[in-house]
N, C-alpha and C positions, 0 to 999 in steps of 0.2 A: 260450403263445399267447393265452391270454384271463387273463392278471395282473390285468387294469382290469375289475371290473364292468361300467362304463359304455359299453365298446366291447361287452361281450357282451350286454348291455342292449341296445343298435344294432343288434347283429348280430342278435338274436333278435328284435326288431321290424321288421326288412327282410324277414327271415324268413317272418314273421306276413302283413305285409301282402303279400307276392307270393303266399302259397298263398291271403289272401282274395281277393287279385283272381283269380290262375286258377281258382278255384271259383266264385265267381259267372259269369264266362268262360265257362266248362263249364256251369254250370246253364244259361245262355243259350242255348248252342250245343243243347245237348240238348231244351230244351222249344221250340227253334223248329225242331229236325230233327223232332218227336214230331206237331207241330202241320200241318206241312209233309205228314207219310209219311197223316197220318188225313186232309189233303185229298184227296192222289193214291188213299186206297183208297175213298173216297165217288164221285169221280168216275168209277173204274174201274166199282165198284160199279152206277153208274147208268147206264153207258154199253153195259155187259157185254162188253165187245169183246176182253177178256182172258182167253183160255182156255189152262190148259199143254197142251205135246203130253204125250202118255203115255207116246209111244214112245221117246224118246230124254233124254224131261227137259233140252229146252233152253228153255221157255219161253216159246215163240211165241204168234203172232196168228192163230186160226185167220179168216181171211177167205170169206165166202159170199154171192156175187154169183150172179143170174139172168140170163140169156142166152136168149132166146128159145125161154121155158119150161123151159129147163135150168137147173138148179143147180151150177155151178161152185165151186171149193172150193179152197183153196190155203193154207200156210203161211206167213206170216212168221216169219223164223228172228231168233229173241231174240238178247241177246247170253248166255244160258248159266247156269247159277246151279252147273254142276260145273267149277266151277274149281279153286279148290287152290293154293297158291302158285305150283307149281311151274308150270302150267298158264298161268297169269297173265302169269308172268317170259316162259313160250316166246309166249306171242301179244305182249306189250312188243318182246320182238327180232323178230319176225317185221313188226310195226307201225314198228320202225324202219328193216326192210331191212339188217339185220347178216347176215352170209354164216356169222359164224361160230358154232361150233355156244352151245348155251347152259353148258353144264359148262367150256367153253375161257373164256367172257366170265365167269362166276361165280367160277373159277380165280384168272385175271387180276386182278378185281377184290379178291379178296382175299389174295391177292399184295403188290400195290400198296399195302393198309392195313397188311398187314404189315410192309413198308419204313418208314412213315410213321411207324407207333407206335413201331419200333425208333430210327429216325428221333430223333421227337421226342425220344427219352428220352437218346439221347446227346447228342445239343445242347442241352439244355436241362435235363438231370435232376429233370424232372418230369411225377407220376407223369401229374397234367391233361394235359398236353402229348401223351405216350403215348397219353391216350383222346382227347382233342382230336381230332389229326390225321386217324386213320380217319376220324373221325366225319366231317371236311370232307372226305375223300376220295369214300367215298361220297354224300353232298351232291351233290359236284361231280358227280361222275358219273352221280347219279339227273337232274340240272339238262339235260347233255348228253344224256341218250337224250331228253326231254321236249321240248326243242328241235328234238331229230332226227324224233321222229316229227312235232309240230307241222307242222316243212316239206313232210314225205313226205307229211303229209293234204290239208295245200294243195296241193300238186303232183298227188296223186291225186283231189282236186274238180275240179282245172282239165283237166286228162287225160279227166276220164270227161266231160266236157259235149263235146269234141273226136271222141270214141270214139263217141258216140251219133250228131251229127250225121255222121259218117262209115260208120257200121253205116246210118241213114237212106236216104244217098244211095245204098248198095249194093245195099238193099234194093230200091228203086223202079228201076233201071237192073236187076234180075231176080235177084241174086243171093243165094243161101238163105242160114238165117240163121247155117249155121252157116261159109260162107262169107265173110259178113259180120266174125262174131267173128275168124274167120283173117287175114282182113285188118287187122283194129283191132292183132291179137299181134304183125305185119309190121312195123307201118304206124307204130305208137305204141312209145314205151322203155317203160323200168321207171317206175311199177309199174304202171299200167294195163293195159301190151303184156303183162306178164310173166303176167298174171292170166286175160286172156282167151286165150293160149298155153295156159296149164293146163287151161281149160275145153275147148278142141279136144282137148288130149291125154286128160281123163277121156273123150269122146266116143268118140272114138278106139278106147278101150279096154275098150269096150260100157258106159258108164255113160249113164244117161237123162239129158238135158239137163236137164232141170228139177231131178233131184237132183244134178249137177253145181250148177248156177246157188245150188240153195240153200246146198250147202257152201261156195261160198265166199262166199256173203252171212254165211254166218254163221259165220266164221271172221273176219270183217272188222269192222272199227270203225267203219266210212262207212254214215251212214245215207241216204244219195243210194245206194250199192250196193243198200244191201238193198230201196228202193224199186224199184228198178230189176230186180233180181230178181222180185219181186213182181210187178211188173207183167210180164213176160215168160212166166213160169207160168200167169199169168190169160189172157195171150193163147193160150199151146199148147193150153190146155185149152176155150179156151170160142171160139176163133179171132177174128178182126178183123184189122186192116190194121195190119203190126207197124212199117212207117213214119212214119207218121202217130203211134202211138204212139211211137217215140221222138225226132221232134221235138218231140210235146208235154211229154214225159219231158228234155228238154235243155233248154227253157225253163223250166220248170218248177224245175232244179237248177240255173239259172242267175239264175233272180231269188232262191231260197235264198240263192248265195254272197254276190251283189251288196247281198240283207240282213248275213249272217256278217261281208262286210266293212265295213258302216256300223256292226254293233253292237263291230266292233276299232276302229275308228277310234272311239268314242264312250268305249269304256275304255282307251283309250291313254294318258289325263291318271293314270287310278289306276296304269298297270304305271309311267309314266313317275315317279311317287310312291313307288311300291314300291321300285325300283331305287335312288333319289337316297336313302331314308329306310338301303335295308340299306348303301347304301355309306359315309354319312355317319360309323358310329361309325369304322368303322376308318381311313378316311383323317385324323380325329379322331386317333384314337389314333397313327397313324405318326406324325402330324404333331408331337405332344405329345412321344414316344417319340424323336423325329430333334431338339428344340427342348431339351430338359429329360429327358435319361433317370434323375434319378434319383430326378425325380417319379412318373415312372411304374415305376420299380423295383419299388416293394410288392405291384403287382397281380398278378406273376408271381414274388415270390419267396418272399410269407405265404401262411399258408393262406387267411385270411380272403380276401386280394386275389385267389386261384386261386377260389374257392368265389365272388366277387362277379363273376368275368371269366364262371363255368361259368353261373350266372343271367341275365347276358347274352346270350348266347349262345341258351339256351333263349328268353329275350322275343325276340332276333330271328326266331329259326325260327317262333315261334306268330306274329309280326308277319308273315311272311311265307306262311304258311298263310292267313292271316286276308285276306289284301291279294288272295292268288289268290282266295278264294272268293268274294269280294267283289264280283271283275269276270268272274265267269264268271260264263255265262247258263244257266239247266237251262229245258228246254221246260215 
């Protein structure tokens, strides 16, 4: 395999320079996450507005507003720091709206890798091929739930501004509020309908609203819900006119999205770069492979050419890591 010094010379300087550039990469990434995490705990720090709960270790915002001369007090419910992988994967399917359970989709999915590696190794008897394929299986399918939930988020922004003004106008024609929700569960599909359905049924069930409202604020990825929670605790507790409150609670998540959607449309040039840059090599490569295959022969049949395809492969995935972080916005 390596007869010629001077191709193992090559090889071992291709070598050399990929691991300097992903180590400098990495020190990069690392002293501006480090730089990044010491600002948000200076500002925390100075703001003090970050207290954990005790009771249950999800890492809320303890909130303490005055009411005419009353001290009111409410939670905001974190997104949670007891996760756990497995924990993580069941709020992903729950966030995608999968019916089916999580061990049947984990099943499946590793099922499907298994066909893929057996797969590749017969058509192609190699051994890259076998680990290859999984590898793009799940890929592929980590790409599909990511997409699936994206839609279900927007669908569940658009939904709750809908929901509000509609719990509003229930509200002020005399209707209590937990009439109001009933109506929204009726009234609206999944996942909005589905959601305030669940919270008449913990009611129902003798759970207090407000610990109803906070479990699903904080089971949920929407930070419009968990506002929205919030403010509804603050009104049970300290009262005011819950109308009023969520019209201004619907404008409020409506000039949000109407930002959300200026800053999509502003990184749409980077995803529309992303896309054209990951699809470039390969229609490259078919194209090379369909014109001249015995040019492209060596890559999949040396080691060295299987070992230059696997390097590949990794520069597209941290290309495509790098391209998402790039055009997403953190507050």
């Amino acid at each position: 395999m390596f007869s010629d010094p001077h191709k193992l010379f090559n090889l071992l300087l291709s070598v050399a320079a990929f691991g300097l550039i992903l180590s400098v990469w990495l020190v990069m990434v690392l002293l501006w996450s480090m730089k990044r995490k010491r600002k948000s705990s200076e500002v925390e720090e100075r703001l003090k507005l970050v207290q954990p709960d005790l009771k249950d270790g999800s890492g809320g915002r303890v909130l303490r507003l005055w009411h005419e001369g009353r001290e009111a007090t409410t939670i905001v419910p974190g997104l949670g720091n007891d996760g756990g992988l497995s924990r993580g994967l069941e709020r992903m399917r729950l966030d995608a709206g999968a019916e089916a359970p999580l061990g049947s989709i984990l099943t499946s999915v590793a099922g499907a890798m298994g066909v893929a590696a057996v797969a590749g190794y017969l058509l192609t008897s190699s051994l890259m091929a076998s680990v290859a394929l999984p590898v793009g299986v799940l890929l592929a399918f980590y790409i599909y739930v990511t997409q699936r939930i994206s839609k279900r988020r927007a669908t569940f922004e658009r939904q709750l501004t809908d929901a509000l003004d509609l719990a509003a106008r229930s509200l002020r024609v005399g209707h209590p509020l937990m009439g109001s929700f009933r109506m929204i569960s009726e009234e609206l599909p999944e996942p909005v309908g589905a959601l305030f359905a669940e919270v008449c049924q913990q009611q129902e069930l003798g759970v207090a609203m407000d610990q109803a409202l906070r479990e699903i604020a904080r089971r949920s990825q929407s930070d419009d819900l968990k506002l929205f929670a919030t403010c509804v605790v603050i009104q049970l507790s300290s009262g005011g006119n819950l109308a009023d409150m969520m019209e201004r609670l619907a404008n409020v998540i409506r000039e949000r999205n109407r930002l959300a959607r200026r800053v999509r449309v502003l990184t749409a040039q980077t995803q529309f770069s992303k896309r054209i840059l990951l699809a470039l090599p390969f229609f490259i490569f078919l194209l090379l492979a369909t014109v001249n295959p015995g040019y492209m022969r060596p890559l999949y049949t040396t080691g060295t050419g299987q070992f230059l395809m696997f390097l590949s492969a990794v520069g597209l995935l941290c290309g495509w890591l790098m391209m998402n972080w790039l055009s997403k916005l953190t507050p």
